[in-house]
C-alpha positions as CSV (number, residue, x, y, z in Angstrom):
1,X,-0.6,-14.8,-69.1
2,X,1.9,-15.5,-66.4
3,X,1.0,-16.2,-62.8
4,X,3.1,-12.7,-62.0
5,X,0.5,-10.7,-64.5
6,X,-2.2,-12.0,-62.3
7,X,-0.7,-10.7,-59.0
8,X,-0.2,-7.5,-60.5
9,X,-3.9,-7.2,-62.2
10,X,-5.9,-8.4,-60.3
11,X,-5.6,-9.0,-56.0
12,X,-8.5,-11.1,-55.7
13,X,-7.1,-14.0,-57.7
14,X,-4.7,-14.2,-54.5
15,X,-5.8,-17.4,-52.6
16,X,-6.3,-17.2,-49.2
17,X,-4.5,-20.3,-47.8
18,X,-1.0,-19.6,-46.5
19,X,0.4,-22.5,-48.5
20,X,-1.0,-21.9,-51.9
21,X,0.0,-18.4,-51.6
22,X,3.4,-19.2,-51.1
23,X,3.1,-22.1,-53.7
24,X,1.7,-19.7,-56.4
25,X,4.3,-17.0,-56.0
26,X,6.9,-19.3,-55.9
27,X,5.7,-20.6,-59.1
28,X,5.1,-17.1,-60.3
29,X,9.2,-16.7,-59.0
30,X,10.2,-19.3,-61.7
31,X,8.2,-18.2,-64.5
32,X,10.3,-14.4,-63.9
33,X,13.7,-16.0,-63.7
34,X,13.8,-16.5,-59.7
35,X,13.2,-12.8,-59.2
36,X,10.7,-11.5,-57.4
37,X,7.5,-10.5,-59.0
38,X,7.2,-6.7,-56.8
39,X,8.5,-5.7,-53.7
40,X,5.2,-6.6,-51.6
41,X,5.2,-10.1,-52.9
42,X,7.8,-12.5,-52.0
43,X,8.4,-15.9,-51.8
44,X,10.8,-16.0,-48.7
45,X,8.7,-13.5,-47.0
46,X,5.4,-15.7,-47.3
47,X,7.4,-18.8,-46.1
48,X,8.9,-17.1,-43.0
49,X,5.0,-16.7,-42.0
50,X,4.1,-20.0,-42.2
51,X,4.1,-22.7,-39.4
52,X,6.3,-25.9,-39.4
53,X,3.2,-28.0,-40.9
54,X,2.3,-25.8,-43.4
55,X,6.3,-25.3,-44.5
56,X,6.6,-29.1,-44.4
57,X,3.2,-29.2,-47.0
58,X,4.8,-26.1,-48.9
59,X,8.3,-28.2,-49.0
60,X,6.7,-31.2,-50.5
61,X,4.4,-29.0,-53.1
62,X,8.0,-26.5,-54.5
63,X,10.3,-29.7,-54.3
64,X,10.6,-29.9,-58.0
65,X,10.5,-26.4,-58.3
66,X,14.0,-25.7,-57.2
């Protein structure tokens, strides 16, 4: 199962910290080809809401992922 099936089955798997949200759909980006898994989740979006700690932590977690 792919990290995108999970977003669409079941919300609650969804974790609650701003930087493993944006780690996990930005993991669940890769495994669908860079695009985005639905319109209400999206990698850039969840990025654009975090603060300049948690985007440096985020940085250092997707730097292979690129």
């Amino acid at each position: 199962m792919t990290l995108s099936n999970l977003y669409y089955s079941n919300k609650f798997l969804i974790p609650q910290d701003n930087v493993l949200q944006y780690f996990y759909l930005a993991l669940a980006e890769k495994q669908n080809n860079n695009n985005p898994i639905s319109a209400g989740f999206n990698s850039d979006e969840s990025y654009d809401m975090l603060n300049d700690q948690e985007k440096q932590h985020a940085d250092r977690m997707t730097k292979q992922l690129k």
